[in-house]
C-alpha positions as CSV (number, residue, x, y, z in Angstrom):
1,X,-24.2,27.1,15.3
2,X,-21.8,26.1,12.4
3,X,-23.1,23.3,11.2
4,X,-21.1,20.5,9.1
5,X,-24.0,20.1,6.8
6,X,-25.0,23.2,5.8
7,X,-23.3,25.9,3.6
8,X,-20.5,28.0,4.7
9,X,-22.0,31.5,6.7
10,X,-19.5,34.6,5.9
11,X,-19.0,34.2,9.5
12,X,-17.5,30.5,9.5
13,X,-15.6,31.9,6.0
14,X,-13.7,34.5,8.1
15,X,-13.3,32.4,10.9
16,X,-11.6,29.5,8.6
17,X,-9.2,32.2,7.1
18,X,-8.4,33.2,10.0
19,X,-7.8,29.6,11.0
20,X,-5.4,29.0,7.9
21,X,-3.3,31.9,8.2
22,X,-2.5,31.5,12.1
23,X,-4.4,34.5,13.3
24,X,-7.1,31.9,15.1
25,X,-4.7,29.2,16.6
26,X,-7.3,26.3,17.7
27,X,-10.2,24.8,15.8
28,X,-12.4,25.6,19.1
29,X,-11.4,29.2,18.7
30,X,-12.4,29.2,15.2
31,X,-15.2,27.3,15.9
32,X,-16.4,29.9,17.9
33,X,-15.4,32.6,16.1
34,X,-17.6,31.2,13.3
35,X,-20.9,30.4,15.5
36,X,-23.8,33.4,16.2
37,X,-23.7,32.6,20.1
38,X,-21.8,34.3,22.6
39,X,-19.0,32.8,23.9
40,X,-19.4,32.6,27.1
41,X,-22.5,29.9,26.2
42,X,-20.3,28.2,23.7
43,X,-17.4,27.5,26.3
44,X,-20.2,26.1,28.6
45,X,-21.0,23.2,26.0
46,X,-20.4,20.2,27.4
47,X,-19.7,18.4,24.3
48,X,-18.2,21.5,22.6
49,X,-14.8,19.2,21.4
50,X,-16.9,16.6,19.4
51,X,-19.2,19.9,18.0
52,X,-15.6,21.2,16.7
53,X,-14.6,18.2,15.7
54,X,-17.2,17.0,13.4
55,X,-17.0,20.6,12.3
56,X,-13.4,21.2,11.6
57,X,-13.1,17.8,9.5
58,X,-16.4,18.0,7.9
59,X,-15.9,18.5,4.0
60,X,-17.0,21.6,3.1
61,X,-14.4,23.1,6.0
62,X,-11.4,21.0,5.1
63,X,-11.9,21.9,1.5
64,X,-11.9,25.5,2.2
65,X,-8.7,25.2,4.8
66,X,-7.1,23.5,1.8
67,X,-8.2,26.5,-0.5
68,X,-7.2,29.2,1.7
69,X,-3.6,27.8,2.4
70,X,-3.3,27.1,-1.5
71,X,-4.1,31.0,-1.7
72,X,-2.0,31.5,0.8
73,X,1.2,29.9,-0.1
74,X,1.1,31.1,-3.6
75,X,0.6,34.4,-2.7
76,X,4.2,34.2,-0.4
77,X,5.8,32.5,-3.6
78,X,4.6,35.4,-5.7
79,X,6.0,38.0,-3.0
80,X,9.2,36.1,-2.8
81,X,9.2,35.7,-6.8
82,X,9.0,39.6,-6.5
83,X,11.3,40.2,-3.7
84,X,14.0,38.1,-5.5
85,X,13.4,40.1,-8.8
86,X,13.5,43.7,-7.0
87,X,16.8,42.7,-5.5
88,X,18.2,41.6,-8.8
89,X,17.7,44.4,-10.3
90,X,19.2,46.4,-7.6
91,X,22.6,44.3,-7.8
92,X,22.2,44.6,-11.6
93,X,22.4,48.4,-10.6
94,X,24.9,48.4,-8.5
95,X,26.9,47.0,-11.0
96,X,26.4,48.8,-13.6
97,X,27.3,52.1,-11.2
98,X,30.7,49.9,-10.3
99,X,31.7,49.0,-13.8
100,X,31.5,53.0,-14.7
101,X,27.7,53.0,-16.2
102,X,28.7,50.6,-19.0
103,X,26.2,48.0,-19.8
104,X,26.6,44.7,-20.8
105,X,24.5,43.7,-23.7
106,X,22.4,40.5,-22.0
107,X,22.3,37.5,-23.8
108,X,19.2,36.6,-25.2
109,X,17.7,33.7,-23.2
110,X,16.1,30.8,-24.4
111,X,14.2,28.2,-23.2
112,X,17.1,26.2,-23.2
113,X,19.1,28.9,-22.0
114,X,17.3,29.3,-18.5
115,X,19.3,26.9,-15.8
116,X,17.7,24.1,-14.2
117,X,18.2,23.6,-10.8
118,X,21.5,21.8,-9.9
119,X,22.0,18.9,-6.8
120,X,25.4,19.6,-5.6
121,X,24.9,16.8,-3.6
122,X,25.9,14.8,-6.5
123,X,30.2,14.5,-6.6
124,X,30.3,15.3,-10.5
125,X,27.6,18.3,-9.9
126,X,30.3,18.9,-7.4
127,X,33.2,19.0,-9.3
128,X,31.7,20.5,-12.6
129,X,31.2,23.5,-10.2
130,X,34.8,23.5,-8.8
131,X,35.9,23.1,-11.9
132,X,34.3,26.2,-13.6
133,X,35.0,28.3,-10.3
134,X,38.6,27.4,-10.5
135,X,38.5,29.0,-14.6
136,X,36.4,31.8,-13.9
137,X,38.3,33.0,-10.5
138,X,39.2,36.7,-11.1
139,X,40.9,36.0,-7.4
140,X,43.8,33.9,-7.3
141,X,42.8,32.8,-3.8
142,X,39.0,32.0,-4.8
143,X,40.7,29.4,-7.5
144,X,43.5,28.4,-4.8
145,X,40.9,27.4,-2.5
146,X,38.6,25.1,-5.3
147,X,41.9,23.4,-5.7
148,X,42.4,22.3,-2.2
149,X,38.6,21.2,-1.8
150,X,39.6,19.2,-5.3
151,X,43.0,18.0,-3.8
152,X,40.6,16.9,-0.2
153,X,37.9,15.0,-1.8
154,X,40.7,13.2,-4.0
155,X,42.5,12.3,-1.3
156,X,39.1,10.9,1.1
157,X,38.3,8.9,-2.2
158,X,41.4,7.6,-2.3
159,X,41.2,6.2,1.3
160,X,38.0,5.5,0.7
161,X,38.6,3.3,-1.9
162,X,42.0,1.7,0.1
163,X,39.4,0.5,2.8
164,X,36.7,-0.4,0.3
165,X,39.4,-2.8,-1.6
166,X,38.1,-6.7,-0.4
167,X,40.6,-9.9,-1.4
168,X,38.8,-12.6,-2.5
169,X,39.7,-16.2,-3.4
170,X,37.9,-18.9,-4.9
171,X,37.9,-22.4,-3.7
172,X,36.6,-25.2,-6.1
173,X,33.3,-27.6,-4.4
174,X,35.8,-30.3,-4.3
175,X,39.2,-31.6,-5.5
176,X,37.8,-34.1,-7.9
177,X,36.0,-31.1,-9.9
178,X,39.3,-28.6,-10.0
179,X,40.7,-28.1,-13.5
180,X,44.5,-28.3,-12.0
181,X,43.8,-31.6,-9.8
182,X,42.2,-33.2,-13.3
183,X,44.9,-32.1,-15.6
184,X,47.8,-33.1,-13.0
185,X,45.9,-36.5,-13.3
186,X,45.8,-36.7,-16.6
187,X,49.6,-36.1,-16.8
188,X,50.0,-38.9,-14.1
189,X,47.6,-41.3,-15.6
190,X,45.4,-42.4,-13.2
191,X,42.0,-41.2,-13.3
């Protein structure tokens, strides 16, 4: 019986992989899995949820969920890492066949030549993109339409800030305190 106390068995190992990458979909499945009996005993347990429980959140089994998904996850970055550089190289390819087999000498990169990630949810992010499609635009119509999202966020600021405009006026605390009311009474003479 998998035991929260003891060491891992190769058996509750296998059965905790299998856990973390979705091939076991419940902790009593895995719980199972990872235990000598037969099944058919296990499911007869009548305290077989508080077994798994204690089980699934002792230590040593959370610890090696959490080591298996790290494994996991950064083994799916490195295939998309490699996925990503296989079909750069094949549009580099391509257009190299396009452009006649010439090759462009690549610039060296730096590390201040690699590009950070950019939030274009940011309006000057925004329009520093716009602005460079609208000067590299081989297309007239690629630059035409960068204008008009220019011209339509322009325009929605503009209302924007038409609605946004608020009047105020200032009243003095009191008559006796406003600098008009004292100089008029100063003109007058009474005080």
């Amino acid at each position: 019986m998998p035991s929260p106390n003891k060491e891992l068995t190769l058996r509750e190992t296998a059965a905790i992989l299998a856990f973390s990458m979705g091939i076991i979909k419940t902790p009593i499945d895995a719980y199972i899995a990872a235990d000598d009996k037969p099944t058919a005993e296990l499911a007869k347990q009548t305290s077989l949820h508080v077994s798994v429980s204690r089980w699934i959140n002792s230590p040593k089994v959370v610890n090696e969920i959490k080591k298996f998904k790290k494994l996991i996850s950064d083994r799916l970055a490195d295939e998309r890492q490699s996925a990503r550089s296989e079909e750069r190289a094949k549009i580099e390819a391509e257009r190299i066949q396009d452009s006649g087999g010439e090759s462009e000498q690549p610039k060296p990169q730096t590390k201040t030549a690699t590009k950070a990630l950019i939030d274009y949810t940011d309006p000057k992010n925004q329009n520093r993109k716009l602005n460079e499609l609208i000067n590299t635009a081989d297309d007239p119509g690629e630059a035409l339409d960068a204008l008009k999202v220019i011209i339509s966020t322009q325009k929605a600021d503009r209302e924007a800030a038409k609605e946004q405009k608020i009047v105020r006026s200032y009243l003095p605390l009191s008559c006796a305190d406003c600098p008009l009311m004292q100089r008029e009474r100063k003109k007058r003479g009474t005080t």
